[in-house]
matplotlib code that plots the C-alpha trace (Angstrom):
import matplotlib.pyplot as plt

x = [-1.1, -4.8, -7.4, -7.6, -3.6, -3.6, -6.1, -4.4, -1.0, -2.7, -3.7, 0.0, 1.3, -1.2, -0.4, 3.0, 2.5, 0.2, -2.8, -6.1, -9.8, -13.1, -15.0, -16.6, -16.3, -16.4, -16.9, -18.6, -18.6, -16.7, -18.9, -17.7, -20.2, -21.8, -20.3, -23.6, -23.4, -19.5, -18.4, -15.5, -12.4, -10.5, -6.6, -4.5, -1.1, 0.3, -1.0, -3.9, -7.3, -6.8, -11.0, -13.0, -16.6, -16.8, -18.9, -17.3, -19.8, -18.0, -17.5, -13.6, -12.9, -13.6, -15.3, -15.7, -18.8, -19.7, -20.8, -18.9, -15.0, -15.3, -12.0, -11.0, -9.4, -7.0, -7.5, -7.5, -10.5, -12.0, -8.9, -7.4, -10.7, -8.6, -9.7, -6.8, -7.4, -11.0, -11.2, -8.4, -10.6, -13.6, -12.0, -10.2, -13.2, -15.8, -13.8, -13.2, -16.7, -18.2, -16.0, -16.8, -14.9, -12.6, -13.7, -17.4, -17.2, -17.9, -15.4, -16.7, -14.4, -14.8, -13.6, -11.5, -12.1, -9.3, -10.0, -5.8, -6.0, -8.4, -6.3, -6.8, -10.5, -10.8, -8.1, -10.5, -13.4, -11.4, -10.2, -13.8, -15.1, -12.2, -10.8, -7.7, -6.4, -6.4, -4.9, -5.3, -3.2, -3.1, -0.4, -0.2, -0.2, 1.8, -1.2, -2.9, -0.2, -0.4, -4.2, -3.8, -1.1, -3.0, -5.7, -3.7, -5.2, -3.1, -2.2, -1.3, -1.3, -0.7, 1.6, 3.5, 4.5, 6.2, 8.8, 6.2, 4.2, 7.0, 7.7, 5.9, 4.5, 1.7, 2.5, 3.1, 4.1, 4.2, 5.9, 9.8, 9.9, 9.1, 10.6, 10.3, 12.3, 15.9, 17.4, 17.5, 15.1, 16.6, 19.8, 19.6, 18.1, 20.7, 23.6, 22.5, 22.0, 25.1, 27.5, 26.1, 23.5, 25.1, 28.1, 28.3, 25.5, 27.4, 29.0, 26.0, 23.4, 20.2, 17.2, 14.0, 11.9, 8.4, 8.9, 6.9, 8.1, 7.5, 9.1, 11.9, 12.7, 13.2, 15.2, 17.7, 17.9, 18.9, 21.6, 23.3, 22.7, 24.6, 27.0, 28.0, 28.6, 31.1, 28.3, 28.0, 24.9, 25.4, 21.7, 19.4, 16.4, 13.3, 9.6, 6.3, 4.5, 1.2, 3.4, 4.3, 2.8, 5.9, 9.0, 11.3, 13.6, 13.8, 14.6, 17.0, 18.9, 19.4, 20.6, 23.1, 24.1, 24.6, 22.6, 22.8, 20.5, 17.4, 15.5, 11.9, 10.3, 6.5, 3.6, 4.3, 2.2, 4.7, 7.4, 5.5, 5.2, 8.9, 9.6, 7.9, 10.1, 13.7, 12.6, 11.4, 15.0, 16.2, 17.8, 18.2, 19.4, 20.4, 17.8, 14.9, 13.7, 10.2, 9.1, 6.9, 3.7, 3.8, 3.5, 0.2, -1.4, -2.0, 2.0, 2.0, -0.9, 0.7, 4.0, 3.3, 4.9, 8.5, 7.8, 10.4, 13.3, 13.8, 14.7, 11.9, 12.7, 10.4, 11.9, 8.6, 10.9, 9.9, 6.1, 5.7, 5.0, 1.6, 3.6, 5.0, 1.4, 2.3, 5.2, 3.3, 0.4, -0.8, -0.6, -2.6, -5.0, -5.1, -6.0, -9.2, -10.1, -10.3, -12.6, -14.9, -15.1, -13.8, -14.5, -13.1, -10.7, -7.1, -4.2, -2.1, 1.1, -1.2, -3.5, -0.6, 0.4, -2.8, -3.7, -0.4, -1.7, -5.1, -3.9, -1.7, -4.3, -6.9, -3.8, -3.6, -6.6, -7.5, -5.1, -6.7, -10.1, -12.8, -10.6, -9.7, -8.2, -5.8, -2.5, -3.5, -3.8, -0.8, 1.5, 0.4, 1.6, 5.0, 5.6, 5.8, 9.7, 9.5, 6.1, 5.3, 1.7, 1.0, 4.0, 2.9, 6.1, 9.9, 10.2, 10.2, 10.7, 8.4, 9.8, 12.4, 12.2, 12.9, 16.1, 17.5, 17.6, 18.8, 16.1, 15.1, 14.3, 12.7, 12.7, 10.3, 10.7, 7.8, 7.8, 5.4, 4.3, 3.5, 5.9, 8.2, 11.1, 14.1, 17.3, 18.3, 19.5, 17.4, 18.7, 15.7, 12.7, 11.3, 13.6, 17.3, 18.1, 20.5, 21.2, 21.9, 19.9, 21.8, 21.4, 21.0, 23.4, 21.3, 18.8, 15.4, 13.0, 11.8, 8.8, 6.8, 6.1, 4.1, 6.0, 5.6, 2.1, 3.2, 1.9, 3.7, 3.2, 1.6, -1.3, -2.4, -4.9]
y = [-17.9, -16.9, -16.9, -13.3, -13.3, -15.4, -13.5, -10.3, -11.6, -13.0, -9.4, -7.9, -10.9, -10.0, -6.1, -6.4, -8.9, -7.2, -4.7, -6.3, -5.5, -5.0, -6.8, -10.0, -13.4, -16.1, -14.9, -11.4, -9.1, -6.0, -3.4, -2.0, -0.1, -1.1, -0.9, 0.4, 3.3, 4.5, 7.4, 7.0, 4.2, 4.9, 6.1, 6.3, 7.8, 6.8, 3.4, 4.2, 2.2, 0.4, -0.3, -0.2, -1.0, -3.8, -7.1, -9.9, -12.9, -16.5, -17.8, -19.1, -19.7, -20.1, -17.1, -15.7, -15.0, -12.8, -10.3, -10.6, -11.6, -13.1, -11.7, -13.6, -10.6, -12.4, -10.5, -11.1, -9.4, -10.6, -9.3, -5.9, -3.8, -2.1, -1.2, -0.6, -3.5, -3.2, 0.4, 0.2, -2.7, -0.5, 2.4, 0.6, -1.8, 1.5, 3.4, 0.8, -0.8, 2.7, 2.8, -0.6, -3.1, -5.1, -5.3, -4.9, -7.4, -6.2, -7.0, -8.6, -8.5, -11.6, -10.7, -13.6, -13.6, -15.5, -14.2, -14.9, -18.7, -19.6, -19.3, -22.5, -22.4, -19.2, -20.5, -23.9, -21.3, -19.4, -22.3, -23.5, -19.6, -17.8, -16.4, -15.1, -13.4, -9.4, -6.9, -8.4, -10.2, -12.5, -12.8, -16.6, -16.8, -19.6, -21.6, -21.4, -22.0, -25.4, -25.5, -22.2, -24.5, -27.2, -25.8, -23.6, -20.0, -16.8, -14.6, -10.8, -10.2, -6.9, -8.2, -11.3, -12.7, -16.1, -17.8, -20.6, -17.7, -15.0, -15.7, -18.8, -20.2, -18.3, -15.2, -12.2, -9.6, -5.9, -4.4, -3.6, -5.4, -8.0, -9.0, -12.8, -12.8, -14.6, -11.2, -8.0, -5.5, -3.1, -2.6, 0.1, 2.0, 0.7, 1.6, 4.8, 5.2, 3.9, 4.9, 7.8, 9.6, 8.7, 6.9, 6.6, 4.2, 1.8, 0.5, 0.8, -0.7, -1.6, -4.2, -5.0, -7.7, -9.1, -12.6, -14.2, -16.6, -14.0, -11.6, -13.7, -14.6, -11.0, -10.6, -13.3, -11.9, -8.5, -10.0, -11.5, -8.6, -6.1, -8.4, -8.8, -5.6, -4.9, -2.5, -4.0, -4.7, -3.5, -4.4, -7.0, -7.3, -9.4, -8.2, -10.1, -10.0, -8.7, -5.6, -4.9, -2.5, -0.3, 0.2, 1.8, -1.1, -1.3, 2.3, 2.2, -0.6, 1.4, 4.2, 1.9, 1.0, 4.0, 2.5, 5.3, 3.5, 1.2, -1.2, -2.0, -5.1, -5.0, -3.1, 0.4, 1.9, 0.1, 1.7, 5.0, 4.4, 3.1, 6.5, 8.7, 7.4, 7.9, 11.5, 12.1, 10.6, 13.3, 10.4, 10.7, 7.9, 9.3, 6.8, 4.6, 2.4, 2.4, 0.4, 0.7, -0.4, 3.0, 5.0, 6.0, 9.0, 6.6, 6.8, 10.2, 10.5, 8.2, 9.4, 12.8, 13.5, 12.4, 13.4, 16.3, 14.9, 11.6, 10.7, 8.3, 6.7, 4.6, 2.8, 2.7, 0.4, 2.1, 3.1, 6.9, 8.8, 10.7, 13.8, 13.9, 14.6, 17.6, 15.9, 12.6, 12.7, 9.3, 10.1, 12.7, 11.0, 8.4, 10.8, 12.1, 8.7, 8.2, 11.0, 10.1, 6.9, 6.2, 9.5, 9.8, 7.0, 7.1, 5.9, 4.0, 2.2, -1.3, 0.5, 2.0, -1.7, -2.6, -0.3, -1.3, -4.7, -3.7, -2.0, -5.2, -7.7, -5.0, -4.3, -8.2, -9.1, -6.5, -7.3, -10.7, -9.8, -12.3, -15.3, -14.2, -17.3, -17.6, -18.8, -15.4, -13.3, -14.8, -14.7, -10.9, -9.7, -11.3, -10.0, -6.1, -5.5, -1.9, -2.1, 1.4, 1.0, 4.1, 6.3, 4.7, 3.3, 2.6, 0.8, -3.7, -6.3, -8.9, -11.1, -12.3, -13.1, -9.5, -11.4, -11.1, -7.2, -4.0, -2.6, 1.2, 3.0, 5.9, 7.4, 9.3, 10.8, 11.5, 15.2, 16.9, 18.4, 14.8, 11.9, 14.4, 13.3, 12.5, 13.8, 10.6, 11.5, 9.7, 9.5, 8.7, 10.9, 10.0, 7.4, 6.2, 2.8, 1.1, -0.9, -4.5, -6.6, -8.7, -12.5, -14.5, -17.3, -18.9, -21.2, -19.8, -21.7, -21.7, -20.3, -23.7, -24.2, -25.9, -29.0, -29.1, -30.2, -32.8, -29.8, -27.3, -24.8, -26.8, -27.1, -23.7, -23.2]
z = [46.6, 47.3, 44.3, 44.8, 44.2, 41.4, 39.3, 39.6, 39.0, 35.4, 34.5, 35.2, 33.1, 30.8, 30.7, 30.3, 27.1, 24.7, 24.6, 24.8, 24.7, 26.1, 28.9, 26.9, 26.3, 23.8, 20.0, 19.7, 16.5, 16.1, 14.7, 11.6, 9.6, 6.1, 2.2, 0.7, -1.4, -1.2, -1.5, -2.9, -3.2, -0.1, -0.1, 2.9, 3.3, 0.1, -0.4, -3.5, -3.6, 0.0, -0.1, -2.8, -4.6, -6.8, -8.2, -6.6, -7.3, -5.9, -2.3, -2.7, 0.6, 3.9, 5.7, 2.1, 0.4, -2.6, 0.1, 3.4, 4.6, 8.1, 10.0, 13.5, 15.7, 19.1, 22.6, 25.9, 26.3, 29.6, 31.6, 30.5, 29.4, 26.9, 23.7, 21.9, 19.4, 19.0, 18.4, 15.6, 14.1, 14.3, 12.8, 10.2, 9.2, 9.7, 6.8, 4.7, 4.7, 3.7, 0.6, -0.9, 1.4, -0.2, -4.0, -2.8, -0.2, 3.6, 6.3, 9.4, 12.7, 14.6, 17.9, 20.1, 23.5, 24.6, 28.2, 28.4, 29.2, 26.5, 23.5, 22.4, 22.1, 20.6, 18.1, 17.5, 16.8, 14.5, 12.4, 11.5, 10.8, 10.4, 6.7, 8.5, 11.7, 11.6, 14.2, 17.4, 19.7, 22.9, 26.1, 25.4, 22.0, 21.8, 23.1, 19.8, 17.1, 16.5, 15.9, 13.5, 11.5, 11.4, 9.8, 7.9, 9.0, 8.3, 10.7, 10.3, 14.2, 15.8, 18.4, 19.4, 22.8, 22.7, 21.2, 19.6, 17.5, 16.7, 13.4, 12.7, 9.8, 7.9, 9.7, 8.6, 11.2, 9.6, 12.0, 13.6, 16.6, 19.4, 22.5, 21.9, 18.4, 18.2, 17.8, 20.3, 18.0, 20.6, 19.9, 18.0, 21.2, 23.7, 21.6, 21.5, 24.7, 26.0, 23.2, 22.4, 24.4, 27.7, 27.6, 31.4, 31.5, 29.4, 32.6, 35.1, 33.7, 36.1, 35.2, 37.4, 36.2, 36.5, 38.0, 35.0, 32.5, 29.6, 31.3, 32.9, 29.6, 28.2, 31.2, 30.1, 26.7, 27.5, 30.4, 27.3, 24.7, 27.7, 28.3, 24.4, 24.0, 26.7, 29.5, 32.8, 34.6, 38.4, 39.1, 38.6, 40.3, 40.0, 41.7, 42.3, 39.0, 40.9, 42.0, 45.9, 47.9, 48.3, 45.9, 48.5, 48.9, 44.9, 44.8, 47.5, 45.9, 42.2, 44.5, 46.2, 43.3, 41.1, 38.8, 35.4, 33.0, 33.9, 32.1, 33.6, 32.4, 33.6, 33.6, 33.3, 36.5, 38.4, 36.9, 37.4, 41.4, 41.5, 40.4, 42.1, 45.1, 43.2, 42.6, 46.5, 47.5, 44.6, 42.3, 39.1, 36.3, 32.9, 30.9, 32.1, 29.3, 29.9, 26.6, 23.7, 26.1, 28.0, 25.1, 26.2, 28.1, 31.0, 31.4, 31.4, 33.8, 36.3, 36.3, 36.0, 39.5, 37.8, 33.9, 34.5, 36.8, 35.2, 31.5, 30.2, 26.9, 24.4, 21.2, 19.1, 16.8, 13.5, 14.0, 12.9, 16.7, 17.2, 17.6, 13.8, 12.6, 10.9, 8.9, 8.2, 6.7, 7.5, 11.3, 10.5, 8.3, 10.9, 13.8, 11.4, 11.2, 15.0, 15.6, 12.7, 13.7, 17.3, 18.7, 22.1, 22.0, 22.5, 19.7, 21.8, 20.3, 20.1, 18.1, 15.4, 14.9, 15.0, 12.1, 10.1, 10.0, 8.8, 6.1, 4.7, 5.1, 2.8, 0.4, -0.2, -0.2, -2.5, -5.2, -5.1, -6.8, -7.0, -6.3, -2.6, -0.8, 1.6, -0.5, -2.4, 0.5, 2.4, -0.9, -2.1, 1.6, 1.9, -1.5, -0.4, -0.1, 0.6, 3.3, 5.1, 6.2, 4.1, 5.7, 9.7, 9.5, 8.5, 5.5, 6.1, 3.2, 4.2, 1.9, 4.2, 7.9, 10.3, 12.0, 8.0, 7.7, 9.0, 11.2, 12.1, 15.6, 16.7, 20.3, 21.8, 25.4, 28.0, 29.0, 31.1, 27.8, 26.4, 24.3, 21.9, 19.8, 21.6, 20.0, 18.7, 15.5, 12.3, 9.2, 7.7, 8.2, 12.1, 11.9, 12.4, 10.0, 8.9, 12.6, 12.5, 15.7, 18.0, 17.2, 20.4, 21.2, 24.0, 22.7, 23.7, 21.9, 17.8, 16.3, 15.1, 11.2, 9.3, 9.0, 12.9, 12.3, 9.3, 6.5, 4.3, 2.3, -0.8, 1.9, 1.9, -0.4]

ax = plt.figure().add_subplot(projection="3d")
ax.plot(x, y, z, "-o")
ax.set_aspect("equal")
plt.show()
């Protein structure tokens, strides 16, 4: 493969992993806004007192000062340009830091570069600086878990990729869902879809993969889920990871096969141009799952051509939508915050999580007073049973791993009009609960713990 080749088939592996951030490189500091003079202790949603003034006076920890928390933020920043991370950070750390910080003290964002294949340095740098990982994320995070272990750095990441880092020790993910846990957080979605919404596409299921290992992987996954629960899979399909230069042949062959409901693992303006030819050749499926990393406006822009002929689904796996603004007041809130703050930029699905995660790691840390340290921190977060990220999202007891407990969904469609509410039927509020994942029976790797690395949990201090 030529260099040229090579570097664009890192970005789409990159793309289809996580969200990232802006051109840079190395360390470089997230620009958050100061704590003097506060206005006022700052509420969100219905979490009370989130930042706040205060006299803290000791240095307990590393990265923590009577003045300043230092707070290590993971993107591949070098090859998406995306700012989905970074601007949450801003916003988050720009509101907070103007109403005290967290008991007085100012949070600093130490952005990550990890420029997708340097994980491990950025990781290294963050161990000797770092107080703890905040709202960011990398496409090879599993690079990078043994080094945070070993030097026992807490992690409240925005999104996980691999099977070393989802659900490893120290972690705390405060969220509904990821690709690379032992369990299908999907199912919820796909038995909707195919038992309910459209019961046709239970035995015509299509998937077209990015020929990556993270997506391969994903791929296997779902192959068992479908087959578990009695659909059939008529067509599966892999494509060059850097994309192809014309999707005809893929079209032609979902045609062929009467393929009703599609899953499409890879970067979503693929998906958008594979599309554009199933509507010229006037074919429509009943569902294309287009994932949680097109619920952007860039996926509405590119697709724009098919928005109204074909059925576009996102499972946003418990996050409150953008569109429910006027029924959640923390979307709302958080959309006020944004064009204080971030003015221009767009909430993208990375950014929600992003912001959930924010929110925990202040929570915590807050409750922690002068003696902030990381076993305080770490052990104040996985105490919340009930976690909603202020109303951003369906309730999670983070007191037990996510593979342990019923999970929620929410659906949202794309529409020429924008992502609406599809009509899948919640229970509670936005969302639809009570579903119970599919456990994996294929052995696709662990997360890695502390004992990995010869350490537990009496080594966190």
């Amino acid at each position: 493969m030529k260099p040229q080749r090579i570097v664009v088939a890192l970005i789409a592996i990159a793309l289809v992993a996580a969200g990232c951030a802006r051109e840079g490189g190395g360390t470089e500091a997230v620009e958050g806004g100061g704590s003097s003079g506060p206005a006022a202790t700052a509420n969100f949603g219905n979490l009370n007192g989130v930042c706040q003034p205060g006299s803290a006076k000791s240095a307990p920890a590393q990265g923590v000062t009577a003045s300043d928390i230092e707070v290590g933020m993971f993107s591949d920043v070098g090859f998406t340009k995306n700012p989905d991370y970074v601007d949450a950070a801003k916003v988050f750390t720009s509101w907070c830091n103007a109403a005290g910080g967290i008991n007085g003290r100012k949070i600093n964002v130490n952005l990550r570069d990890t420029n997708l294949m340097e994980v491990r340095q950025r990781m290294l740098e963050a161990c000797r600086e770092d107080f703890v990982l905040v709202g960011g994320s990398a496409a090879l995070d599993g690079l990078g878990v043994k080094d945070r272990l070993k030097c026992t750095l807490p992690e409240f990441p925005a999104q996980v990729t691999q099977v070393p880092n989802t659900g490893s020790d120290l972690q705390v993910p405060s969220y509904g869902a990821s690709a690379s846990e032992n369990v299908n957080p999907y199912t919820g979605l796909y038995e909707w879809l195919t038992k309910e919404a459209y019961p046709d596409s239970l035995g015509a299921i299509g998937m077209i993969n990015g020929d990556s290992p993270i997506t391969k992987s994903m791929g296997d996954k779902q192959t068992e889920f479908f087959n578990a629960m009695g659909a059939k899979i008529v067509y599966n399909d892999l494509y060059p990871v850097a994309g192809v230069s014309d999707w005809t042949p893929y079209a032609q062959a979902i045609k062929a096969n009467n393929v009703k409901g599609l899953i499409f693992l890879g970067e979503f303006r693929y998906l958008a141009k594979l599309e554009d030819i199933l509507t010229s050749m006037n074919y429509k499926l009943d569902w294309i799952d287009a994932n949680a990393n097109a619920y952007n406006q860039s996926f509405l822009s590119a697709a724009k051509g098919s928005l109204a002929a074909q059925t576009n689904v996102s499972d946003l796996s418990g996050t409150a939508p953008l569109d429910a603004a006027g029924s959640v007041p923390a979307i709302a809130e958080l959309k006020d915050l944004y064009a204080k703050y971030a003015p221009g930029a767009a909430i993208t699905f990375q950014g929600l999580r992003a912001f959930q995660t924010w929110l925990l790691f202040a929570k915590s840390a807050a409750s922690c007073g002068d003696s902030l340290t990381r076993s305080c921190v770490y052990n104040a977060a996985i105490k919340e049973t009930a976690w909603t990220a202020g109303g951003l999202q369906a309730p999670i007891d983070l007191s037990k791993p996510l593979s342990e407990q019923p999970r929620c969904f929410n659906v949202q469609q794309a529409t020429p009009d924008g992502w609406k509410a599809a009509d899948f039927k919640p229970n509670n509020g936005q969302f639809r609960c009570g579903f119970t994942p599919y456990k994996y029976t294929q052995d696709f790797g662990k997360p890695l713990t502390l004992a990995d690395v010869g350490l537990s949990m009496n080594d966190l201090k």
